[in-house]
N, CA, C and O atoms as CSV, one atom per row, in Angstrom:
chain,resi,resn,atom,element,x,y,z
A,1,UNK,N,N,-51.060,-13.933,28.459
A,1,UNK,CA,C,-50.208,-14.339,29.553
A,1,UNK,C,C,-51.036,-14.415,30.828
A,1,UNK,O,O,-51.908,-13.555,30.952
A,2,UNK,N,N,-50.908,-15.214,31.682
A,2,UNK,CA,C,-51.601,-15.727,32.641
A,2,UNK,C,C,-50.910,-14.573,33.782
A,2,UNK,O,O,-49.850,-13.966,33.630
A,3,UNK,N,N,-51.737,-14.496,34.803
A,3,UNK,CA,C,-51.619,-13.772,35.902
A,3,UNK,C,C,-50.672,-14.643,36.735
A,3,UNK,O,O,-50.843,-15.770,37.199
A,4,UNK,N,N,-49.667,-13.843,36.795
A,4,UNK,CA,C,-48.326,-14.796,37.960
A,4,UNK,C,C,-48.875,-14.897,39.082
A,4,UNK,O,O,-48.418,-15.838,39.731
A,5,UNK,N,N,-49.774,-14.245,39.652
A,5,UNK,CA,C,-50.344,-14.840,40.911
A,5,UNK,C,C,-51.980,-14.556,41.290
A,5,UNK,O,O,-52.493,-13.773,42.090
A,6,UNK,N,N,-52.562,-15.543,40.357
A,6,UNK,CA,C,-53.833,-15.161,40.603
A,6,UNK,C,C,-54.615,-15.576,41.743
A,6,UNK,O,O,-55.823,-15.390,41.601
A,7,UNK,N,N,-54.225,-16.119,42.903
A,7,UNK,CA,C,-54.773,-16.411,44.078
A,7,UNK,C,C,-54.870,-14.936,45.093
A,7,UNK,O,O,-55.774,-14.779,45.914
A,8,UNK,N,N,-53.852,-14.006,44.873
A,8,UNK,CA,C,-53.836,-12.906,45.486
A,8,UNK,C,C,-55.197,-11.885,45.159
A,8,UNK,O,O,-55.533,-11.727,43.985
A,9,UNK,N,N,-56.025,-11.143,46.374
A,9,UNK,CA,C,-56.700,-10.030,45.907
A,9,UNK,C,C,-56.082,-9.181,45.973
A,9,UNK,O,O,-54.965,-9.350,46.462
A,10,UNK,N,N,-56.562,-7.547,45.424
A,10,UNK,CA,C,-56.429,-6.492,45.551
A,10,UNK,C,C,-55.917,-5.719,46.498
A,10,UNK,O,O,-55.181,-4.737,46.401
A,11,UNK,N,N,-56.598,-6.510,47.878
A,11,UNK,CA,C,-55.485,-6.099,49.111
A,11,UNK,C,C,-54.935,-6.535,50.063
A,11,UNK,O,O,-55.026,-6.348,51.276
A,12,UNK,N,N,-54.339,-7.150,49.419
A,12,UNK,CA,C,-53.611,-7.849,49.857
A,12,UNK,C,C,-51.882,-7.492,49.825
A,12,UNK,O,O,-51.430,-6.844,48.881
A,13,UNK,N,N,-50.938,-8.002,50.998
A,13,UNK,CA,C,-50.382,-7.069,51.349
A,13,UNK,C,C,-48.646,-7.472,50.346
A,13,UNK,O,O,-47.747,-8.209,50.750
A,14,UNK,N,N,-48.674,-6.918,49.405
A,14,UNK,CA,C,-47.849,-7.508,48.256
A,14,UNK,C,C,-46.546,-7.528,49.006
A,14,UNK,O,O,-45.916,-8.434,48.461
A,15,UNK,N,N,-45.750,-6.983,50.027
A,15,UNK,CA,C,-44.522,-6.705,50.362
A,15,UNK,C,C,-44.490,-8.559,50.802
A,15,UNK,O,O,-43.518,-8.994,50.185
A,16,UNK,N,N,-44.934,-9.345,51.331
A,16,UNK,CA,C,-45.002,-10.652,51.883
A,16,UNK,C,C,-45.152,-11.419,50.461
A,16,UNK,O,O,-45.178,-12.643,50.591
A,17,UNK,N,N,-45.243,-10.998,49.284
A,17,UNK,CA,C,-44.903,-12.087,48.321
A,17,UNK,C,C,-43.750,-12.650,47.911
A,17,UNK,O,O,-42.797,-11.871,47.915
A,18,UNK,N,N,-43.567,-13.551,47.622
A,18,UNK,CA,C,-42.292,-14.650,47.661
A,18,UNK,C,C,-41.694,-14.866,46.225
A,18,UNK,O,O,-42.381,-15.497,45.423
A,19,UNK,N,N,-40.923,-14.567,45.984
A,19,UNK,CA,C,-40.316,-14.748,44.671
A,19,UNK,C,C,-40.403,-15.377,44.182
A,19,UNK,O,O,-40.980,-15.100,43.130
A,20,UNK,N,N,-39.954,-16.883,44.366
A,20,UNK,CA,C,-39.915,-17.879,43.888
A,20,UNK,C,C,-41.794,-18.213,43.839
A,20,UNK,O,O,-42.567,-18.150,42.883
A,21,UNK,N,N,-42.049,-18.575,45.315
A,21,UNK,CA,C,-43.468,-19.389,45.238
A,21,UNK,C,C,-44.923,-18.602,44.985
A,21,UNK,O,O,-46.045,-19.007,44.681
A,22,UNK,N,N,-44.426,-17.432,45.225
A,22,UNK,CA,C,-45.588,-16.823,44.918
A,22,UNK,C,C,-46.099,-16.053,43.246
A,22,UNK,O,O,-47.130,-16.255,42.604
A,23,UNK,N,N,-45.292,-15.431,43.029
A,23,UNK,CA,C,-44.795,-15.059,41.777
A,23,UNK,C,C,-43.909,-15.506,40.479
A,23,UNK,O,O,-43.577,-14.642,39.668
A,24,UNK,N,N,-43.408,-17.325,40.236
A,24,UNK,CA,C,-43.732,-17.423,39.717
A,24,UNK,C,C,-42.006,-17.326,39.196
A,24,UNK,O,O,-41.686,-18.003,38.218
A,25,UNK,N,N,-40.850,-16.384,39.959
A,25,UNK,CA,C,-39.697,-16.373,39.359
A,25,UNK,C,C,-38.994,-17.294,39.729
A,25,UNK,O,O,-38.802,-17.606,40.904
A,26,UNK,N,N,-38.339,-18.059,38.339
A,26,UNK,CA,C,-36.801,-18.872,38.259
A,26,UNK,C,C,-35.957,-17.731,38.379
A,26,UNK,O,O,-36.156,-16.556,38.070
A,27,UNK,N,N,-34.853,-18.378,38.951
A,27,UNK,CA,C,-33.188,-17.750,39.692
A,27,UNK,C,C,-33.286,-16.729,38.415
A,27,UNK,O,O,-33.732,-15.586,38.512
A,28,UNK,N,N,-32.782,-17.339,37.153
A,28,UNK,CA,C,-32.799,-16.542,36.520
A,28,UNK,C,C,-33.382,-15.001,35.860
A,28,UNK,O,O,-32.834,-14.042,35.317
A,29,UNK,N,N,-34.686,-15.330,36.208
A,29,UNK,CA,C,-35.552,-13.893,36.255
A,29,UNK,C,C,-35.179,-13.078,38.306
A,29,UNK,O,O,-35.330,-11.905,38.648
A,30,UNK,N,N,-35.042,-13.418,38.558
A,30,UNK,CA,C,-34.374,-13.545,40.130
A,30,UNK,C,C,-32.530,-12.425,39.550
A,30,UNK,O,O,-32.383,-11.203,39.527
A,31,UNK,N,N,-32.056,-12.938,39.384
A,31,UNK,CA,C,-30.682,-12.538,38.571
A,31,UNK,C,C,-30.779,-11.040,37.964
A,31,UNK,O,O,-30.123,-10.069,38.341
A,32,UNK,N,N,-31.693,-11.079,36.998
A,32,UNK,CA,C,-32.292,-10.286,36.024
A,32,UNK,C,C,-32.369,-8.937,36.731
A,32,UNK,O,O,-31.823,-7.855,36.513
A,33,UNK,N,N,-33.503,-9.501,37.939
A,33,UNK,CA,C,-33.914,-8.189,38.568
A,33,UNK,C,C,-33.065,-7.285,38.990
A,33,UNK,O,O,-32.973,-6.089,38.718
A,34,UNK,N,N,-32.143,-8.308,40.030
A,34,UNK,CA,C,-30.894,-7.552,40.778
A,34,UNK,C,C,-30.269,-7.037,39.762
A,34,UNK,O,O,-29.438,-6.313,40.308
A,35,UNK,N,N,-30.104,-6.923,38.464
A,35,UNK,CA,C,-28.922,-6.558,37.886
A,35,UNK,C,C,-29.305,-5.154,37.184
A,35,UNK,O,O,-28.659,-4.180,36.796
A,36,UNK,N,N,-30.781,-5.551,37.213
A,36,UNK,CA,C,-31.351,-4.319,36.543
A,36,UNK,C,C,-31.375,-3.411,37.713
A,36,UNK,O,O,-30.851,-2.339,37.408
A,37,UNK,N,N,-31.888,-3.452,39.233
A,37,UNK,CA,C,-32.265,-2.670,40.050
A,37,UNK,C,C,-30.399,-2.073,40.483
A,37,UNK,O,O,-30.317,-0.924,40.917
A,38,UNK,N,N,-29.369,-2.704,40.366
A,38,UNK,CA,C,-28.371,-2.122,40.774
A,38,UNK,C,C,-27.800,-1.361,39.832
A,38,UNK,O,O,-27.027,-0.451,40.133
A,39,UNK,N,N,-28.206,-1.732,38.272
A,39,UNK,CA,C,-28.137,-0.443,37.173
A,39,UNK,C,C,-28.417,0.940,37.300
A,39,UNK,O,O,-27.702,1.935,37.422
A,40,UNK,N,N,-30.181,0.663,37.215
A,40,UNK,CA,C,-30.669,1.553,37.908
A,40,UNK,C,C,-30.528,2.511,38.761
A,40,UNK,O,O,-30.733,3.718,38.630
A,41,UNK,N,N,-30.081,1.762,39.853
A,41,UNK,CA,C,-30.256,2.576,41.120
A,41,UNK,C,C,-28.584,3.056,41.597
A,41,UNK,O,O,-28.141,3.818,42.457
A,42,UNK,N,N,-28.089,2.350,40.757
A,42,UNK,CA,C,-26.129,2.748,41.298
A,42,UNK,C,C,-25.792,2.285,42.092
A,42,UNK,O,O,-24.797,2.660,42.712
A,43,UNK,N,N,-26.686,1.004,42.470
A,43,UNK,CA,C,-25.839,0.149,43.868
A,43,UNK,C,C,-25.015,-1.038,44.002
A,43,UNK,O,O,-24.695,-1.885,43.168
A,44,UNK,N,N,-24.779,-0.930,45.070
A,44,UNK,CA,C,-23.883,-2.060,45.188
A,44,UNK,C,C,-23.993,-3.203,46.226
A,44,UNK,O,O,-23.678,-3.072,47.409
A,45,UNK,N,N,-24.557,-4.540,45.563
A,45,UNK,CA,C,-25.416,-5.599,46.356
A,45,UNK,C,C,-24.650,-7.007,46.239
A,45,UNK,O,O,-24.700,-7.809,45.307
A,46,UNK,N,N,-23.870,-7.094,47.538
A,46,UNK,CA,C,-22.974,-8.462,47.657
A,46,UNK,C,C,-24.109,-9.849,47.605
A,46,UNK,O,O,-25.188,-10.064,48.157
A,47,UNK,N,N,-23.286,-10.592,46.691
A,47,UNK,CA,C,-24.215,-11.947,46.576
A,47,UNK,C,C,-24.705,-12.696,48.374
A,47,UNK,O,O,-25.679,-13.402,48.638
A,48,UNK,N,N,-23.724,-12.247,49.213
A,48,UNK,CA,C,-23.879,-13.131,50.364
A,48,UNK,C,C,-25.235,-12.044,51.308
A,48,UNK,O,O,-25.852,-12.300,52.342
A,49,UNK,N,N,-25.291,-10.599,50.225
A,49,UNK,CA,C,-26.914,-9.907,50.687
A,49,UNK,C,C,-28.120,-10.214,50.241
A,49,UNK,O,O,-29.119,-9.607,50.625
A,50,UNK,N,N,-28.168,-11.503,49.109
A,50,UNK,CA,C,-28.741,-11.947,48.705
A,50,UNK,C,C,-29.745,-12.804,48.835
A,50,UNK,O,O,-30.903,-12.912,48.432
A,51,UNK,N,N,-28.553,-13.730,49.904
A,51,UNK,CA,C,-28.843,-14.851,50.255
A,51,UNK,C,C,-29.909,-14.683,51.407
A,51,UNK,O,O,-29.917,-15.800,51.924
A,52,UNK,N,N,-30.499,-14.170,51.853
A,52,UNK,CA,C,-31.785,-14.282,52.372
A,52,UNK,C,C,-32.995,-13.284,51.901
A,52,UNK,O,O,-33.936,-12.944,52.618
A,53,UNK,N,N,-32.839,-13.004,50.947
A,53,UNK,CA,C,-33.998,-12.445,50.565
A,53,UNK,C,C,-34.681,-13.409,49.406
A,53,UNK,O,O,-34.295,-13.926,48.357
A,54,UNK,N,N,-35.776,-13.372,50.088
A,54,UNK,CA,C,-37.365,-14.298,49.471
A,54,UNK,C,C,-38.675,-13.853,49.647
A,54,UNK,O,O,-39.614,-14.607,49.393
A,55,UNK,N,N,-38.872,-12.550,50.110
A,55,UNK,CA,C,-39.943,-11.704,49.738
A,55,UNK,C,C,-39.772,-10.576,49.040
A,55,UNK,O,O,-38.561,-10.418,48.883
A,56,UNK,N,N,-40.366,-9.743,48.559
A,56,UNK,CA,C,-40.778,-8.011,47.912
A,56,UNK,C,C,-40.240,-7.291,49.086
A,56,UNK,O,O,-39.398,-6.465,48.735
A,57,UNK,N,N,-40.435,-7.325,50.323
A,57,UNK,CA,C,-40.239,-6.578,51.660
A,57,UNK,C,C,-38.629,-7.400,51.380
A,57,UNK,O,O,-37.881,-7.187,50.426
A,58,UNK,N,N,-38.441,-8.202,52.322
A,58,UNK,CA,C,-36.736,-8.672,52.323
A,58,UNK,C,C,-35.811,-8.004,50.626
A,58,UNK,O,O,-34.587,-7.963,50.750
A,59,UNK,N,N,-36.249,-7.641,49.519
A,59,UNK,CA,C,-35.845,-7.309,48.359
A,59,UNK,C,C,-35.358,-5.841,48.538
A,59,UNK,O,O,-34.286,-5.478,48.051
A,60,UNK,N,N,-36.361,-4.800,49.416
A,60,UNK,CA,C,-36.571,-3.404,49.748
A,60,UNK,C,C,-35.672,-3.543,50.901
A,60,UNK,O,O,-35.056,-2.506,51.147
A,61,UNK,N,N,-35.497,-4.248,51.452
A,61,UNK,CA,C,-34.907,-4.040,52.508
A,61,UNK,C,C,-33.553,-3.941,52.403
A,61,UNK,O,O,-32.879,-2.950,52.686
A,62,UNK,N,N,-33.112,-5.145,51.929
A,62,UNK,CA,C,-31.849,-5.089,50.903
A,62,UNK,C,C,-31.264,-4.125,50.381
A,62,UNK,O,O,-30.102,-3.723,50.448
A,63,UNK,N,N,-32.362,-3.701,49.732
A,63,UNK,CA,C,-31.768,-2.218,48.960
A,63,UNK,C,C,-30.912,-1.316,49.502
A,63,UNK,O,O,-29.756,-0.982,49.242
A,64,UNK,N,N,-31.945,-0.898,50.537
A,64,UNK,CA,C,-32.227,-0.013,51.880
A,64,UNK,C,C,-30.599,-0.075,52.103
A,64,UNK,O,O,-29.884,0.813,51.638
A,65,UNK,N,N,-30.139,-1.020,52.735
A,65,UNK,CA,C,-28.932,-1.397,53.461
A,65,UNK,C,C,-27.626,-1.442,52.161
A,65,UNK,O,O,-26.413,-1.653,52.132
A,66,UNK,N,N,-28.749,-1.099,51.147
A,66,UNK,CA,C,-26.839,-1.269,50.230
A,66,UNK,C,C,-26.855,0.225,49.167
A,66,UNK,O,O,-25.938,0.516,48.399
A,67,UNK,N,N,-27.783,0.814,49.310
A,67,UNK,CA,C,-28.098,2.232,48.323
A,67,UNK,C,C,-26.837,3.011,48.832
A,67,UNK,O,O,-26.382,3.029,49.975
A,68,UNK,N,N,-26.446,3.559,47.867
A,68,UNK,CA,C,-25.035,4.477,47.893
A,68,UNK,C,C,-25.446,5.566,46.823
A,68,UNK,O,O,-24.734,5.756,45.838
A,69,UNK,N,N,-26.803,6.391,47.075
A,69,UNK,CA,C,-27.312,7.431,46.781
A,69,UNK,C,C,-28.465,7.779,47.518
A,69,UNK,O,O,-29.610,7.340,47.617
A,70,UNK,N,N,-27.711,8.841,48.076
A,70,UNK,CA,C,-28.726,9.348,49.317
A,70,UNK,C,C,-30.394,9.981,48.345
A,70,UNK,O,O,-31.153,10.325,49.252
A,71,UNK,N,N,-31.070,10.200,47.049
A,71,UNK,CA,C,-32.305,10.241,47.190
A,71,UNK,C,C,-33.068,9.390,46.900
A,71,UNK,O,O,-34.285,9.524,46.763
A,72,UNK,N,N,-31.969,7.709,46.683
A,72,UNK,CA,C,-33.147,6.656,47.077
A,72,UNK,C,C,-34.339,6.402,48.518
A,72,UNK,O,O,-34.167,5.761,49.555
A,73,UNK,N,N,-35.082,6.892,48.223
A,73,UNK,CA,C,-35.869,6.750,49.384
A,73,UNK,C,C,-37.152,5.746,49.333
A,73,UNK,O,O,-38.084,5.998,48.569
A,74,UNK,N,N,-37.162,4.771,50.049
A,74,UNK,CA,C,-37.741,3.409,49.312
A,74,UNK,C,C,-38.744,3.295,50.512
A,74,UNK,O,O,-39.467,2.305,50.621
A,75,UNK,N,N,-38.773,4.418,51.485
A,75,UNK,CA,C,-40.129,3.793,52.709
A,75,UNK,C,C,-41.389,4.162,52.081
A,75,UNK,O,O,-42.336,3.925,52.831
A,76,UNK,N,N,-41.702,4.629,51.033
A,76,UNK,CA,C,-42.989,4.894,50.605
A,76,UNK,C,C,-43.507,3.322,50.225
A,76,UNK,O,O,-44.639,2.945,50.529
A,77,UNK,N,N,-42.759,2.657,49.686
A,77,UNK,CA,C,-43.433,1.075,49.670
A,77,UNK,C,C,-43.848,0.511,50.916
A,77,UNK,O,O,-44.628,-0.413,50.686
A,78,UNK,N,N,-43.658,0.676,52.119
A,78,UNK,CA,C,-44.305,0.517,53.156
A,78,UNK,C,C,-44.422,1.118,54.143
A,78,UNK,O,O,-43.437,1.213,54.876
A,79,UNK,N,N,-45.629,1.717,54.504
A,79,UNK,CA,C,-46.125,2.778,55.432
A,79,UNK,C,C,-46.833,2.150,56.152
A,79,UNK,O,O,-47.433,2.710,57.069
């Protein structure tokens, strides 16, 4: 399997990657995620919170604003 984004180095700052253009996901793997991360995590994420997220950072952020369990703590992804 090919590297979904092999133009990126090592440090480069992954929170600014783009769902769609950078990495490589159709809606459907897009879908996937959210459904798994609100499994997961016990949350609860309105489609119209959706609608602007198109980076890794805008994805976390999201979260952030819809987690309905206080020991999600998600600022360690960006310091």
């Amino acid at each position: 399997m090919a590297h979904p984004a092999p133009h990126l180095a090592a440090d480069d700052d992954l929170s600014l990657l783009r769902f769609t253009e950078d990495l490589g996901m159709a809606s459907l793997d897009f879908v996937e995620l959210i459904v798994s991360m609100k499994t997961h995590y016990r949350i609860q994420i309105p489609d119209s919170g959706l609608q602007e997220v198109h980076t890794v950072q805008d994805f976390v952020v999201c979260l952030k604003k819809n987690r309905q369990i206080s020991w999600l703590n998600l600022n360690f992804y960006f310091q």
